[in-house]
Each structure stands twice: as C-alpha cells, then as structure tokens.
N, C-alpha and C positions, 0 to 999 in steps of 0.2 A: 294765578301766577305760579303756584307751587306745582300747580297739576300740570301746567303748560314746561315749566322746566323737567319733573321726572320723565315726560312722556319723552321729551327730546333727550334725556339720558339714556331710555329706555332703547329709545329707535336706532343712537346710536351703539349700545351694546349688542342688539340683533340684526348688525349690519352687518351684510355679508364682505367676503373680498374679492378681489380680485387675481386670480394665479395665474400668470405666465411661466408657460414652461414650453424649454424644445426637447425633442425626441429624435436621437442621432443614431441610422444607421450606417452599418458599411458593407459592400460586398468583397470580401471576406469578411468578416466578423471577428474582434479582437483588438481592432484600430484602435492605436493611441488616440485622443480627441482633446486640444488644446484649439480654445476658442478666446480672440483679444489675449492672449498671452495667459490664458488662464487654465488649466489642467483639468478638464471636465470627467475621467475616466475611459475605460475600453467601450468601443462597439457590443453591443447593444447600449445605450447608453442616456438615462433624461436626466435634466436639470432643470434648475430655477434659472430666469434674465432677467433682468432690469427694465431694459430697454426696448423698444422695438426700435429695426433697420438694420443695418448691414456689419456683419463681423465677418474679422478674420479668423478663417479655418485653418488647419493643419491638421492632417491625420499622417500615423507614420505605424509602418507596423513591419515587422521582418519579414525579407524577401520580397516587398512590394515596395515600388516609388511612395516616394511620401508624396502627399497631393498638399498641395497649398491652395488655398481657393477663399471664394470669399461666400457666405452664406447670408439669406435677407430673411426676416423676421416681421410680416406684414403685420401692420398695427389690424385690430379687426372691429367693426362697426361700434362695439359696445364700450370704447377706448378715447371716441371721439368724444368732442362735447355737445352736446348738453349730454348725451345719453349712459356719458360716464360718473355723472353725478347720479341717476336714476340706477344704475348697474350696480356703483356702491351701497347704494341703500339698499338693495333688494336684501330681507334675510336667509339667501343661499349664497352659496361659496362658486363662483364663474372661473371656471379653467379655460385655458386658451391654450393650445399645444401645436407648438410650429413644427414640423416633420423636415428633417434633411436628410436625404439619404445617398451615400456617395458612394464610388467605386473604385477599387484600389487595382491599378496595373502592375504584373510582376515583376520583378526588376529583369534584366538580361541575363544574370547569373544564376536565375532560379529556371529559366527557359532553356539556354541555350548551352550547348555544350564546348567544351575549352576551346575545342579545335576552331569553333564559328566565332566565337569569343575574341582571339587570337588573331584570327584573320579579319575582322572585321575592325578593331582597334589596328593593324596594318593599313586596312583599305585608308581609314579616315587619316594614320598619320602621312599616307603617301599623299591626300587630296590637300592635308593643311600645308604642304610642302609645297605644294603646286601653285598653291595661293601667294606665297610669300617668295618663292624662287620659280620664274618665268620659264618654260619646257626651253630646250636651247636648241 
C-alpha cells in the first residue's frame, strides 16, 4: 500500500504539462495587441491563453487603421478526451502554439496628399447631401 501510494506521488511529480500559447504577428510590425480586452504587448508578440476558441482582436498602431477582428484558437487532438489525461501524464512539458498573423492598412493621411484629402471629403459631403435633400 505504501509503495503503491509513493509511486502515484512520484508519477504525479514527473508529470508533464500542458502550454498553450498564441504567436501574433503584423504586417507592419509594432501593433498594439489587445486580445478580450486584455493588453497582450507590440507585434512581434507570444503569450500564455487559457482557453481555446474565438477572441476579440484589436491591433492599432500609428498611421494604420486599427483593425478589429476576431481570432480562433483551435483546440488540438492532445486536448480532447481521453487523450488528455494520457498527455498530462506523459513526463514532458506539450506546447501548442496558435499563429495569428494580421495586416494593417494605412490610414488615408499617411497615403494621400491634402489636396486628394480635401477633395475627396467634398466629394462624400456633396453625395451625403444628395441622400438627404432630393437634386431639384
């Protein structure tokens, strides 16, 4: 009885775990990254989750649209059951690393020049006008 309790002491000390982690990039590189309302750091960027499935993104960085999006985090075969009691016990340490990788378009003030700028905020307020007051 005493050998049979240390050995299950034993097995659980050399039990490995299990690490979920994502790996965020962006193109441009230096994006803000706020994931479920959480402030993960800049592009290039890994962390620890919880969970697997689907969060909210937000990357925002200057001179680019901020992108809002949502990102999914696929559970992976060794997570299911039964095979996730067998994966805990193994005595090695199981990374699982989810890859996002997103792309940031530049805002209109970082592209265009005043004069198109100018005219182009004209064009739309002359079409929202047109919307609202009928040509005569």
């Amino acid at each position: 009885m005493v050998r049979a309790v240390i050995l299950v002491v034993c097995a659980c000390a050399l039990s490995g775990c299990l690490e979920r982690r994502v790996r965020i990039t962006s193109d441009p590189p230096g994006a803000l990254v706020t994931a479920n309302d959480v402030e993960l750091g800049r592009t290039p960027v890994e962390a620890d989750f919880l969970y697997y499935g689907t969060y909210d993104v937000l990357l925002t960085k200057d001179g680019y649209e901020p992108l809002r999006t949502r990102a999914k985090a696929d559970q992976p075969i060794h997570e299911y059951p039964p095979f996730d009691l067998a994966a805990t016990a193994l005595p090695a340490r199981i990374e699982h690393v989810t890859r996002w990788d997103f792309k940031l378009e530049p805002t209109r003030e970082s592209v265009e020049s005043r004069e198109e700028l100018e005219a182009g905020l004209l064009e739309r307020a002359r079409a929202a006008r047109e919307q609202i007051e009928p040509p005569k």
